[in-house]
C-alpha positions in Angstrom: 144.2 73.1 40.2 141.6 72.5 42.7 142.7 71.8 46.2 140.3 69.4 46.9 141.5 68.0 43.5 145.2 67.6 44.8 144.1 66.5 48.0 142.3 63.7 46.6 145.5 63.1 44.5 147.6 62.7 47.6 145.5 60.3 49.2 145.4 58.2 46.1 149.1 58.6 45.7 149.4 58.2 49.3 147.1 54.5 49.2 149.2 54.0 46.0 152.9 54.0 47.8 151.5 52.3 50.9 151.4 49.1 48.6 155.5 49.6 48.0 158.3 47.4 49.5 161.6 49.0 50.3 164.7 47.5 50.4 167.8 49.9 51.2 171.2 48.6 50.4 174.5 51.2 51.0 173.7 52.4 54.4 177.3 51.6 55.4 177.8 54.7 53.3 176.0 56.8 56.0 178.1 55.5 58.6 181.4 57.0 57.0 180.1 60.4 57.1 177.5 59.8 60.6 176.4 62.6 62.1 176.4 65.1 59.2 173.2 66.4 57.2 172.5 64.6 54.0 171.8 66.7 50.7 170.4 63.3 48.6 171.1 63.7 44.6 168.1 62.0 42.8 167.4 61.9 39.0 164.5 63.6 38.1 162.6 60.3 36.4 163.0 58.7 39.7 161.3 60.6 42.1 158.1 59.5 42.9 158.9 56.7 45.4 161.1 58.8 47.1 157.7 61.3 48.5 156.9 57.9 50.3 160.0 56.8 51.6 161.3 60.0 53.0 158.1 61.3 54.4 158.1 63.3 57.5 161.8 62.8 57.7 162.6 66.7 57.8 163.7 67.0 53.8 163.7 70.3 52.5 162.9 69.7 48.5 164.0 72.0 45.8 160.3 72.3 43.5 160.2 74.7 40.5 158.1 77.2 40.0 156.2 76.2 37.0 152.6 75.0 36.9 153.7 71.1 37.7 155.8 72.6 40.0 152.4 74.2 42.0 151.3 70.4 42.3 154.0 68.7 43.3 154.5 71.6 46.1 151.4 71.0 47.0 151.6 67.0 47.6 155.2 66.7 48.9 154.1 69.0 52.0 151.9 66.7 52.7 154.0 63.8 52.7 156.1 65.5 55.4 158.5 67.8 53.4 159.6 71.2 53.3 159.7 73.1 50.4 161.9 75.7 48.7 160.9 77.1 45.4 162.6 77.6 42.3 164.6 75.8 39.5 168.4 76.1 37.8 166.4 77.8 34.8 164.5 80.4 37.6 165.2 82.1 40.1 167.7 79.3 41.4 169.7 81.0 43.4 166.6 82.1 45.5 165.7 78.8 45.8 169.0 77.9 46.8 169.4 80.1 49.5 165.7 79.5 51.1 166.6 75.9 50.9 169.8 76.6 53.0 167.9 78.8 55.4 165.6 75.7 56.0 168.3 73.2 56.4 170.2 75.3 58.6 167.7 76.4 61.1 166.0 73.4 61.4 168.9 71.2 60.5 167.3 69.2 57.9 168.4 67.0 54.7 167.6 67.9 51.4 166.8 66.2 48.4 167.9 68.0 44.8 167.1 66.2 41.2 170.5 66.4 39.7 169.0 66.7 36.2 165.5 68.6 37.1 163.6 71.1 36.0 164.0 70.4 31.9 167.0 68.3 31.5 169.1 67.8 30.2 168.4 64.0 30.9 171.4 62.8 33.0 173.7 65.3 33.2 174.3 66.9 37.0 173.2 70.7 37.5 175.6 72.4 40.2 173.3 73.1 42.2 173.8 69.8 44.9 177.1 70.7 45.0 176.8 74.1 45.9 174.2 73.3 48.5 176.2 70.9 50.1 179.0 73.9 49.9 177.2 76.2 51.6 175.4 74.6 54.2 178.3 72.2 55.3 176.4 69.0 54.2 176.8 65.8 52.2 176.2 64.6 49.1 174.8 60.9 49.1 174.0 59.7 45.2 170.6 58.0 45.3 169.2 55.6 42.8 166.0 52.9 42.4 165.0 50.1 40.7 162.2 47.7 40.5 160.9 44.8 38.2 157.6 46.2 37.8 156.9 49.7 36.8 155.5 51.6 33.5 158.2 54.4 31.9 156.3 57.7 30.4 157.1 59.1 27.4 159.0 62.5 28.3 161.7 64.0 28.6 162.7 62.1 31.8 161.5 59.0 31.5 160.2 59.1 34.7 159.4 55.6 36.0 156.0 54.9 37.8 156.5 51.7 39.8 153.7 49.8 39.8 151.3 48.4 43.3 152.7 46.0 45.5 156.2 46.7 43.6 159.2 46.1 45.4 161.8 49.0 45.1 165.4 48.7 46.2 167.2 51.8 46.7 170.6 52.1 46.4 173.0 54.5 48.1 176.4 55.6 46.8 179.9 56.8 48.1 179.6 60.1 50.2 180.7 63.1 48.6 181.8 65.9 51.4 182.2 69.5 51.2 182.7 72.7 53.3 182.3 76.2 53.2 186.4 76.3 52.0 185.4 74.7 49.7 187.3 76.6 46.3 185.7 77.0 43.0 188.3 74.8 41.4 187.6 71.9 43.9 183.4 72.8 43.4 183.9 71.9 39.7 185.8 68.7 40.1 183.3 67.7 42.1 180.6 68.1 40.1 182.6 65.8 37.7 183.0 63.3 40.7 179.3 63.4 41.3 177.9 62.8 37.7 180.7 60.0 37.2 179.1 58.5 40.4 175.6 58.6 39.6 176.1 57.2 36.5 177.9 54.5 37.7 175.5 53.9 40.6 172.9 53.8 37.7 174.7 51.8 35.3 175.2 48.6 38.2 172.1 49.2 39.8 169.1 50.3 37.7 170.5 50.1 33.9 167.1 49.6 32.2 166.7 53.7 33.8 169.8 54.5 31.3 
């Protein structure tokens, strides 16, 4: 695409979020685990408020490397973010360790869609969980709702809130690992995690289910 296309698209989307209220509840949970690095676990159909929110925060942001991918690249460094390229269906591991290079060295959060590239809808990817493994972080489940937004028909159901919408964002119990972290303990917490988004989901945005 154009980059004078997608820089028009970021000031519109830019303009666009401006008109968004936040309310953040669950920031006692960042006080159990203060003073570490976040890695924030996000469904894919609820990211857009997020570019806003989290802008110029030093996030590192896992974006495929598909055509959409491109884009989104494109707009989220200009909201603030670094980016690391590639997907659990390619190269993934690449983009894994790039994101770790990034967090380390300039000891940044990251943000991963738990369910991202292609879906399946829902269901947690390792790939937070062996981030936060690696780079000695934590994971913080993140979720959103609102009263007024419009849901697309695809495969994620990603919600578009609408202007002047008011979004409350809710934060979820802290899920730490560490380097000894074993492969046993990895997959159990993988478990924990999707158990915990979905619960966080199912109290606190259930029209996203």
């Amino acid at each position: 695409m154009n980059k004078i296309l997608l820089y028009l698209a970021y000031i519109i989307i830019k303009a666009y979020s401006f008109t968004f209220r936040y309310k953040e509840y669950g920031l006692d949970n960042f006080e159990k685990v203060k003073g570490k690095k976040i890695v924030f676990a996000l469904w894919h159909g609820q990211l857009f408020p997020y570019a806003y929110l989290y802008r110029n925060q030093g996030v590192v942001g896992i974006v495929s490397e598909s055509k959409d991918g491109q884009i989104a690249a494109f707009l989220l460094k200009r909201f603030g973010f670094n980016i690391s390229r590639g997907s659990s269906s390619r190269n993934g591991t690449k983009a894994i360790i790039s994101c770790k290079k990034q967090m380390v060295s300039g000891n940044f959060n990251a943000a991963i869609t738990l369910d991202g590239p292609k879906g399946p809808r829902l269901i947690a990817k390792p790939g937070a969980v062996f981030l936060a493994k690696i780079t000695d972080r934590v994971i913080i489940p993140t979720v959103w709702k609102t009263n007024r937004s419009f849901r697309f028909n695809s495969w994620d159901k990603f919600m578009l809130p609408y202007p002047f919408a008011t979004i409350e964002v809710f934060y979820g119990n802290p899920l730490i690992l560490n380097e000894n972290t074993s492969k046993k303990e990895i997959d159990l917490a993988l478990e924990h995690l999707q158990k915990n988004m979905l619960e966080l989901t199912r109290e606190n945005s259930p029209d996203f289910i």
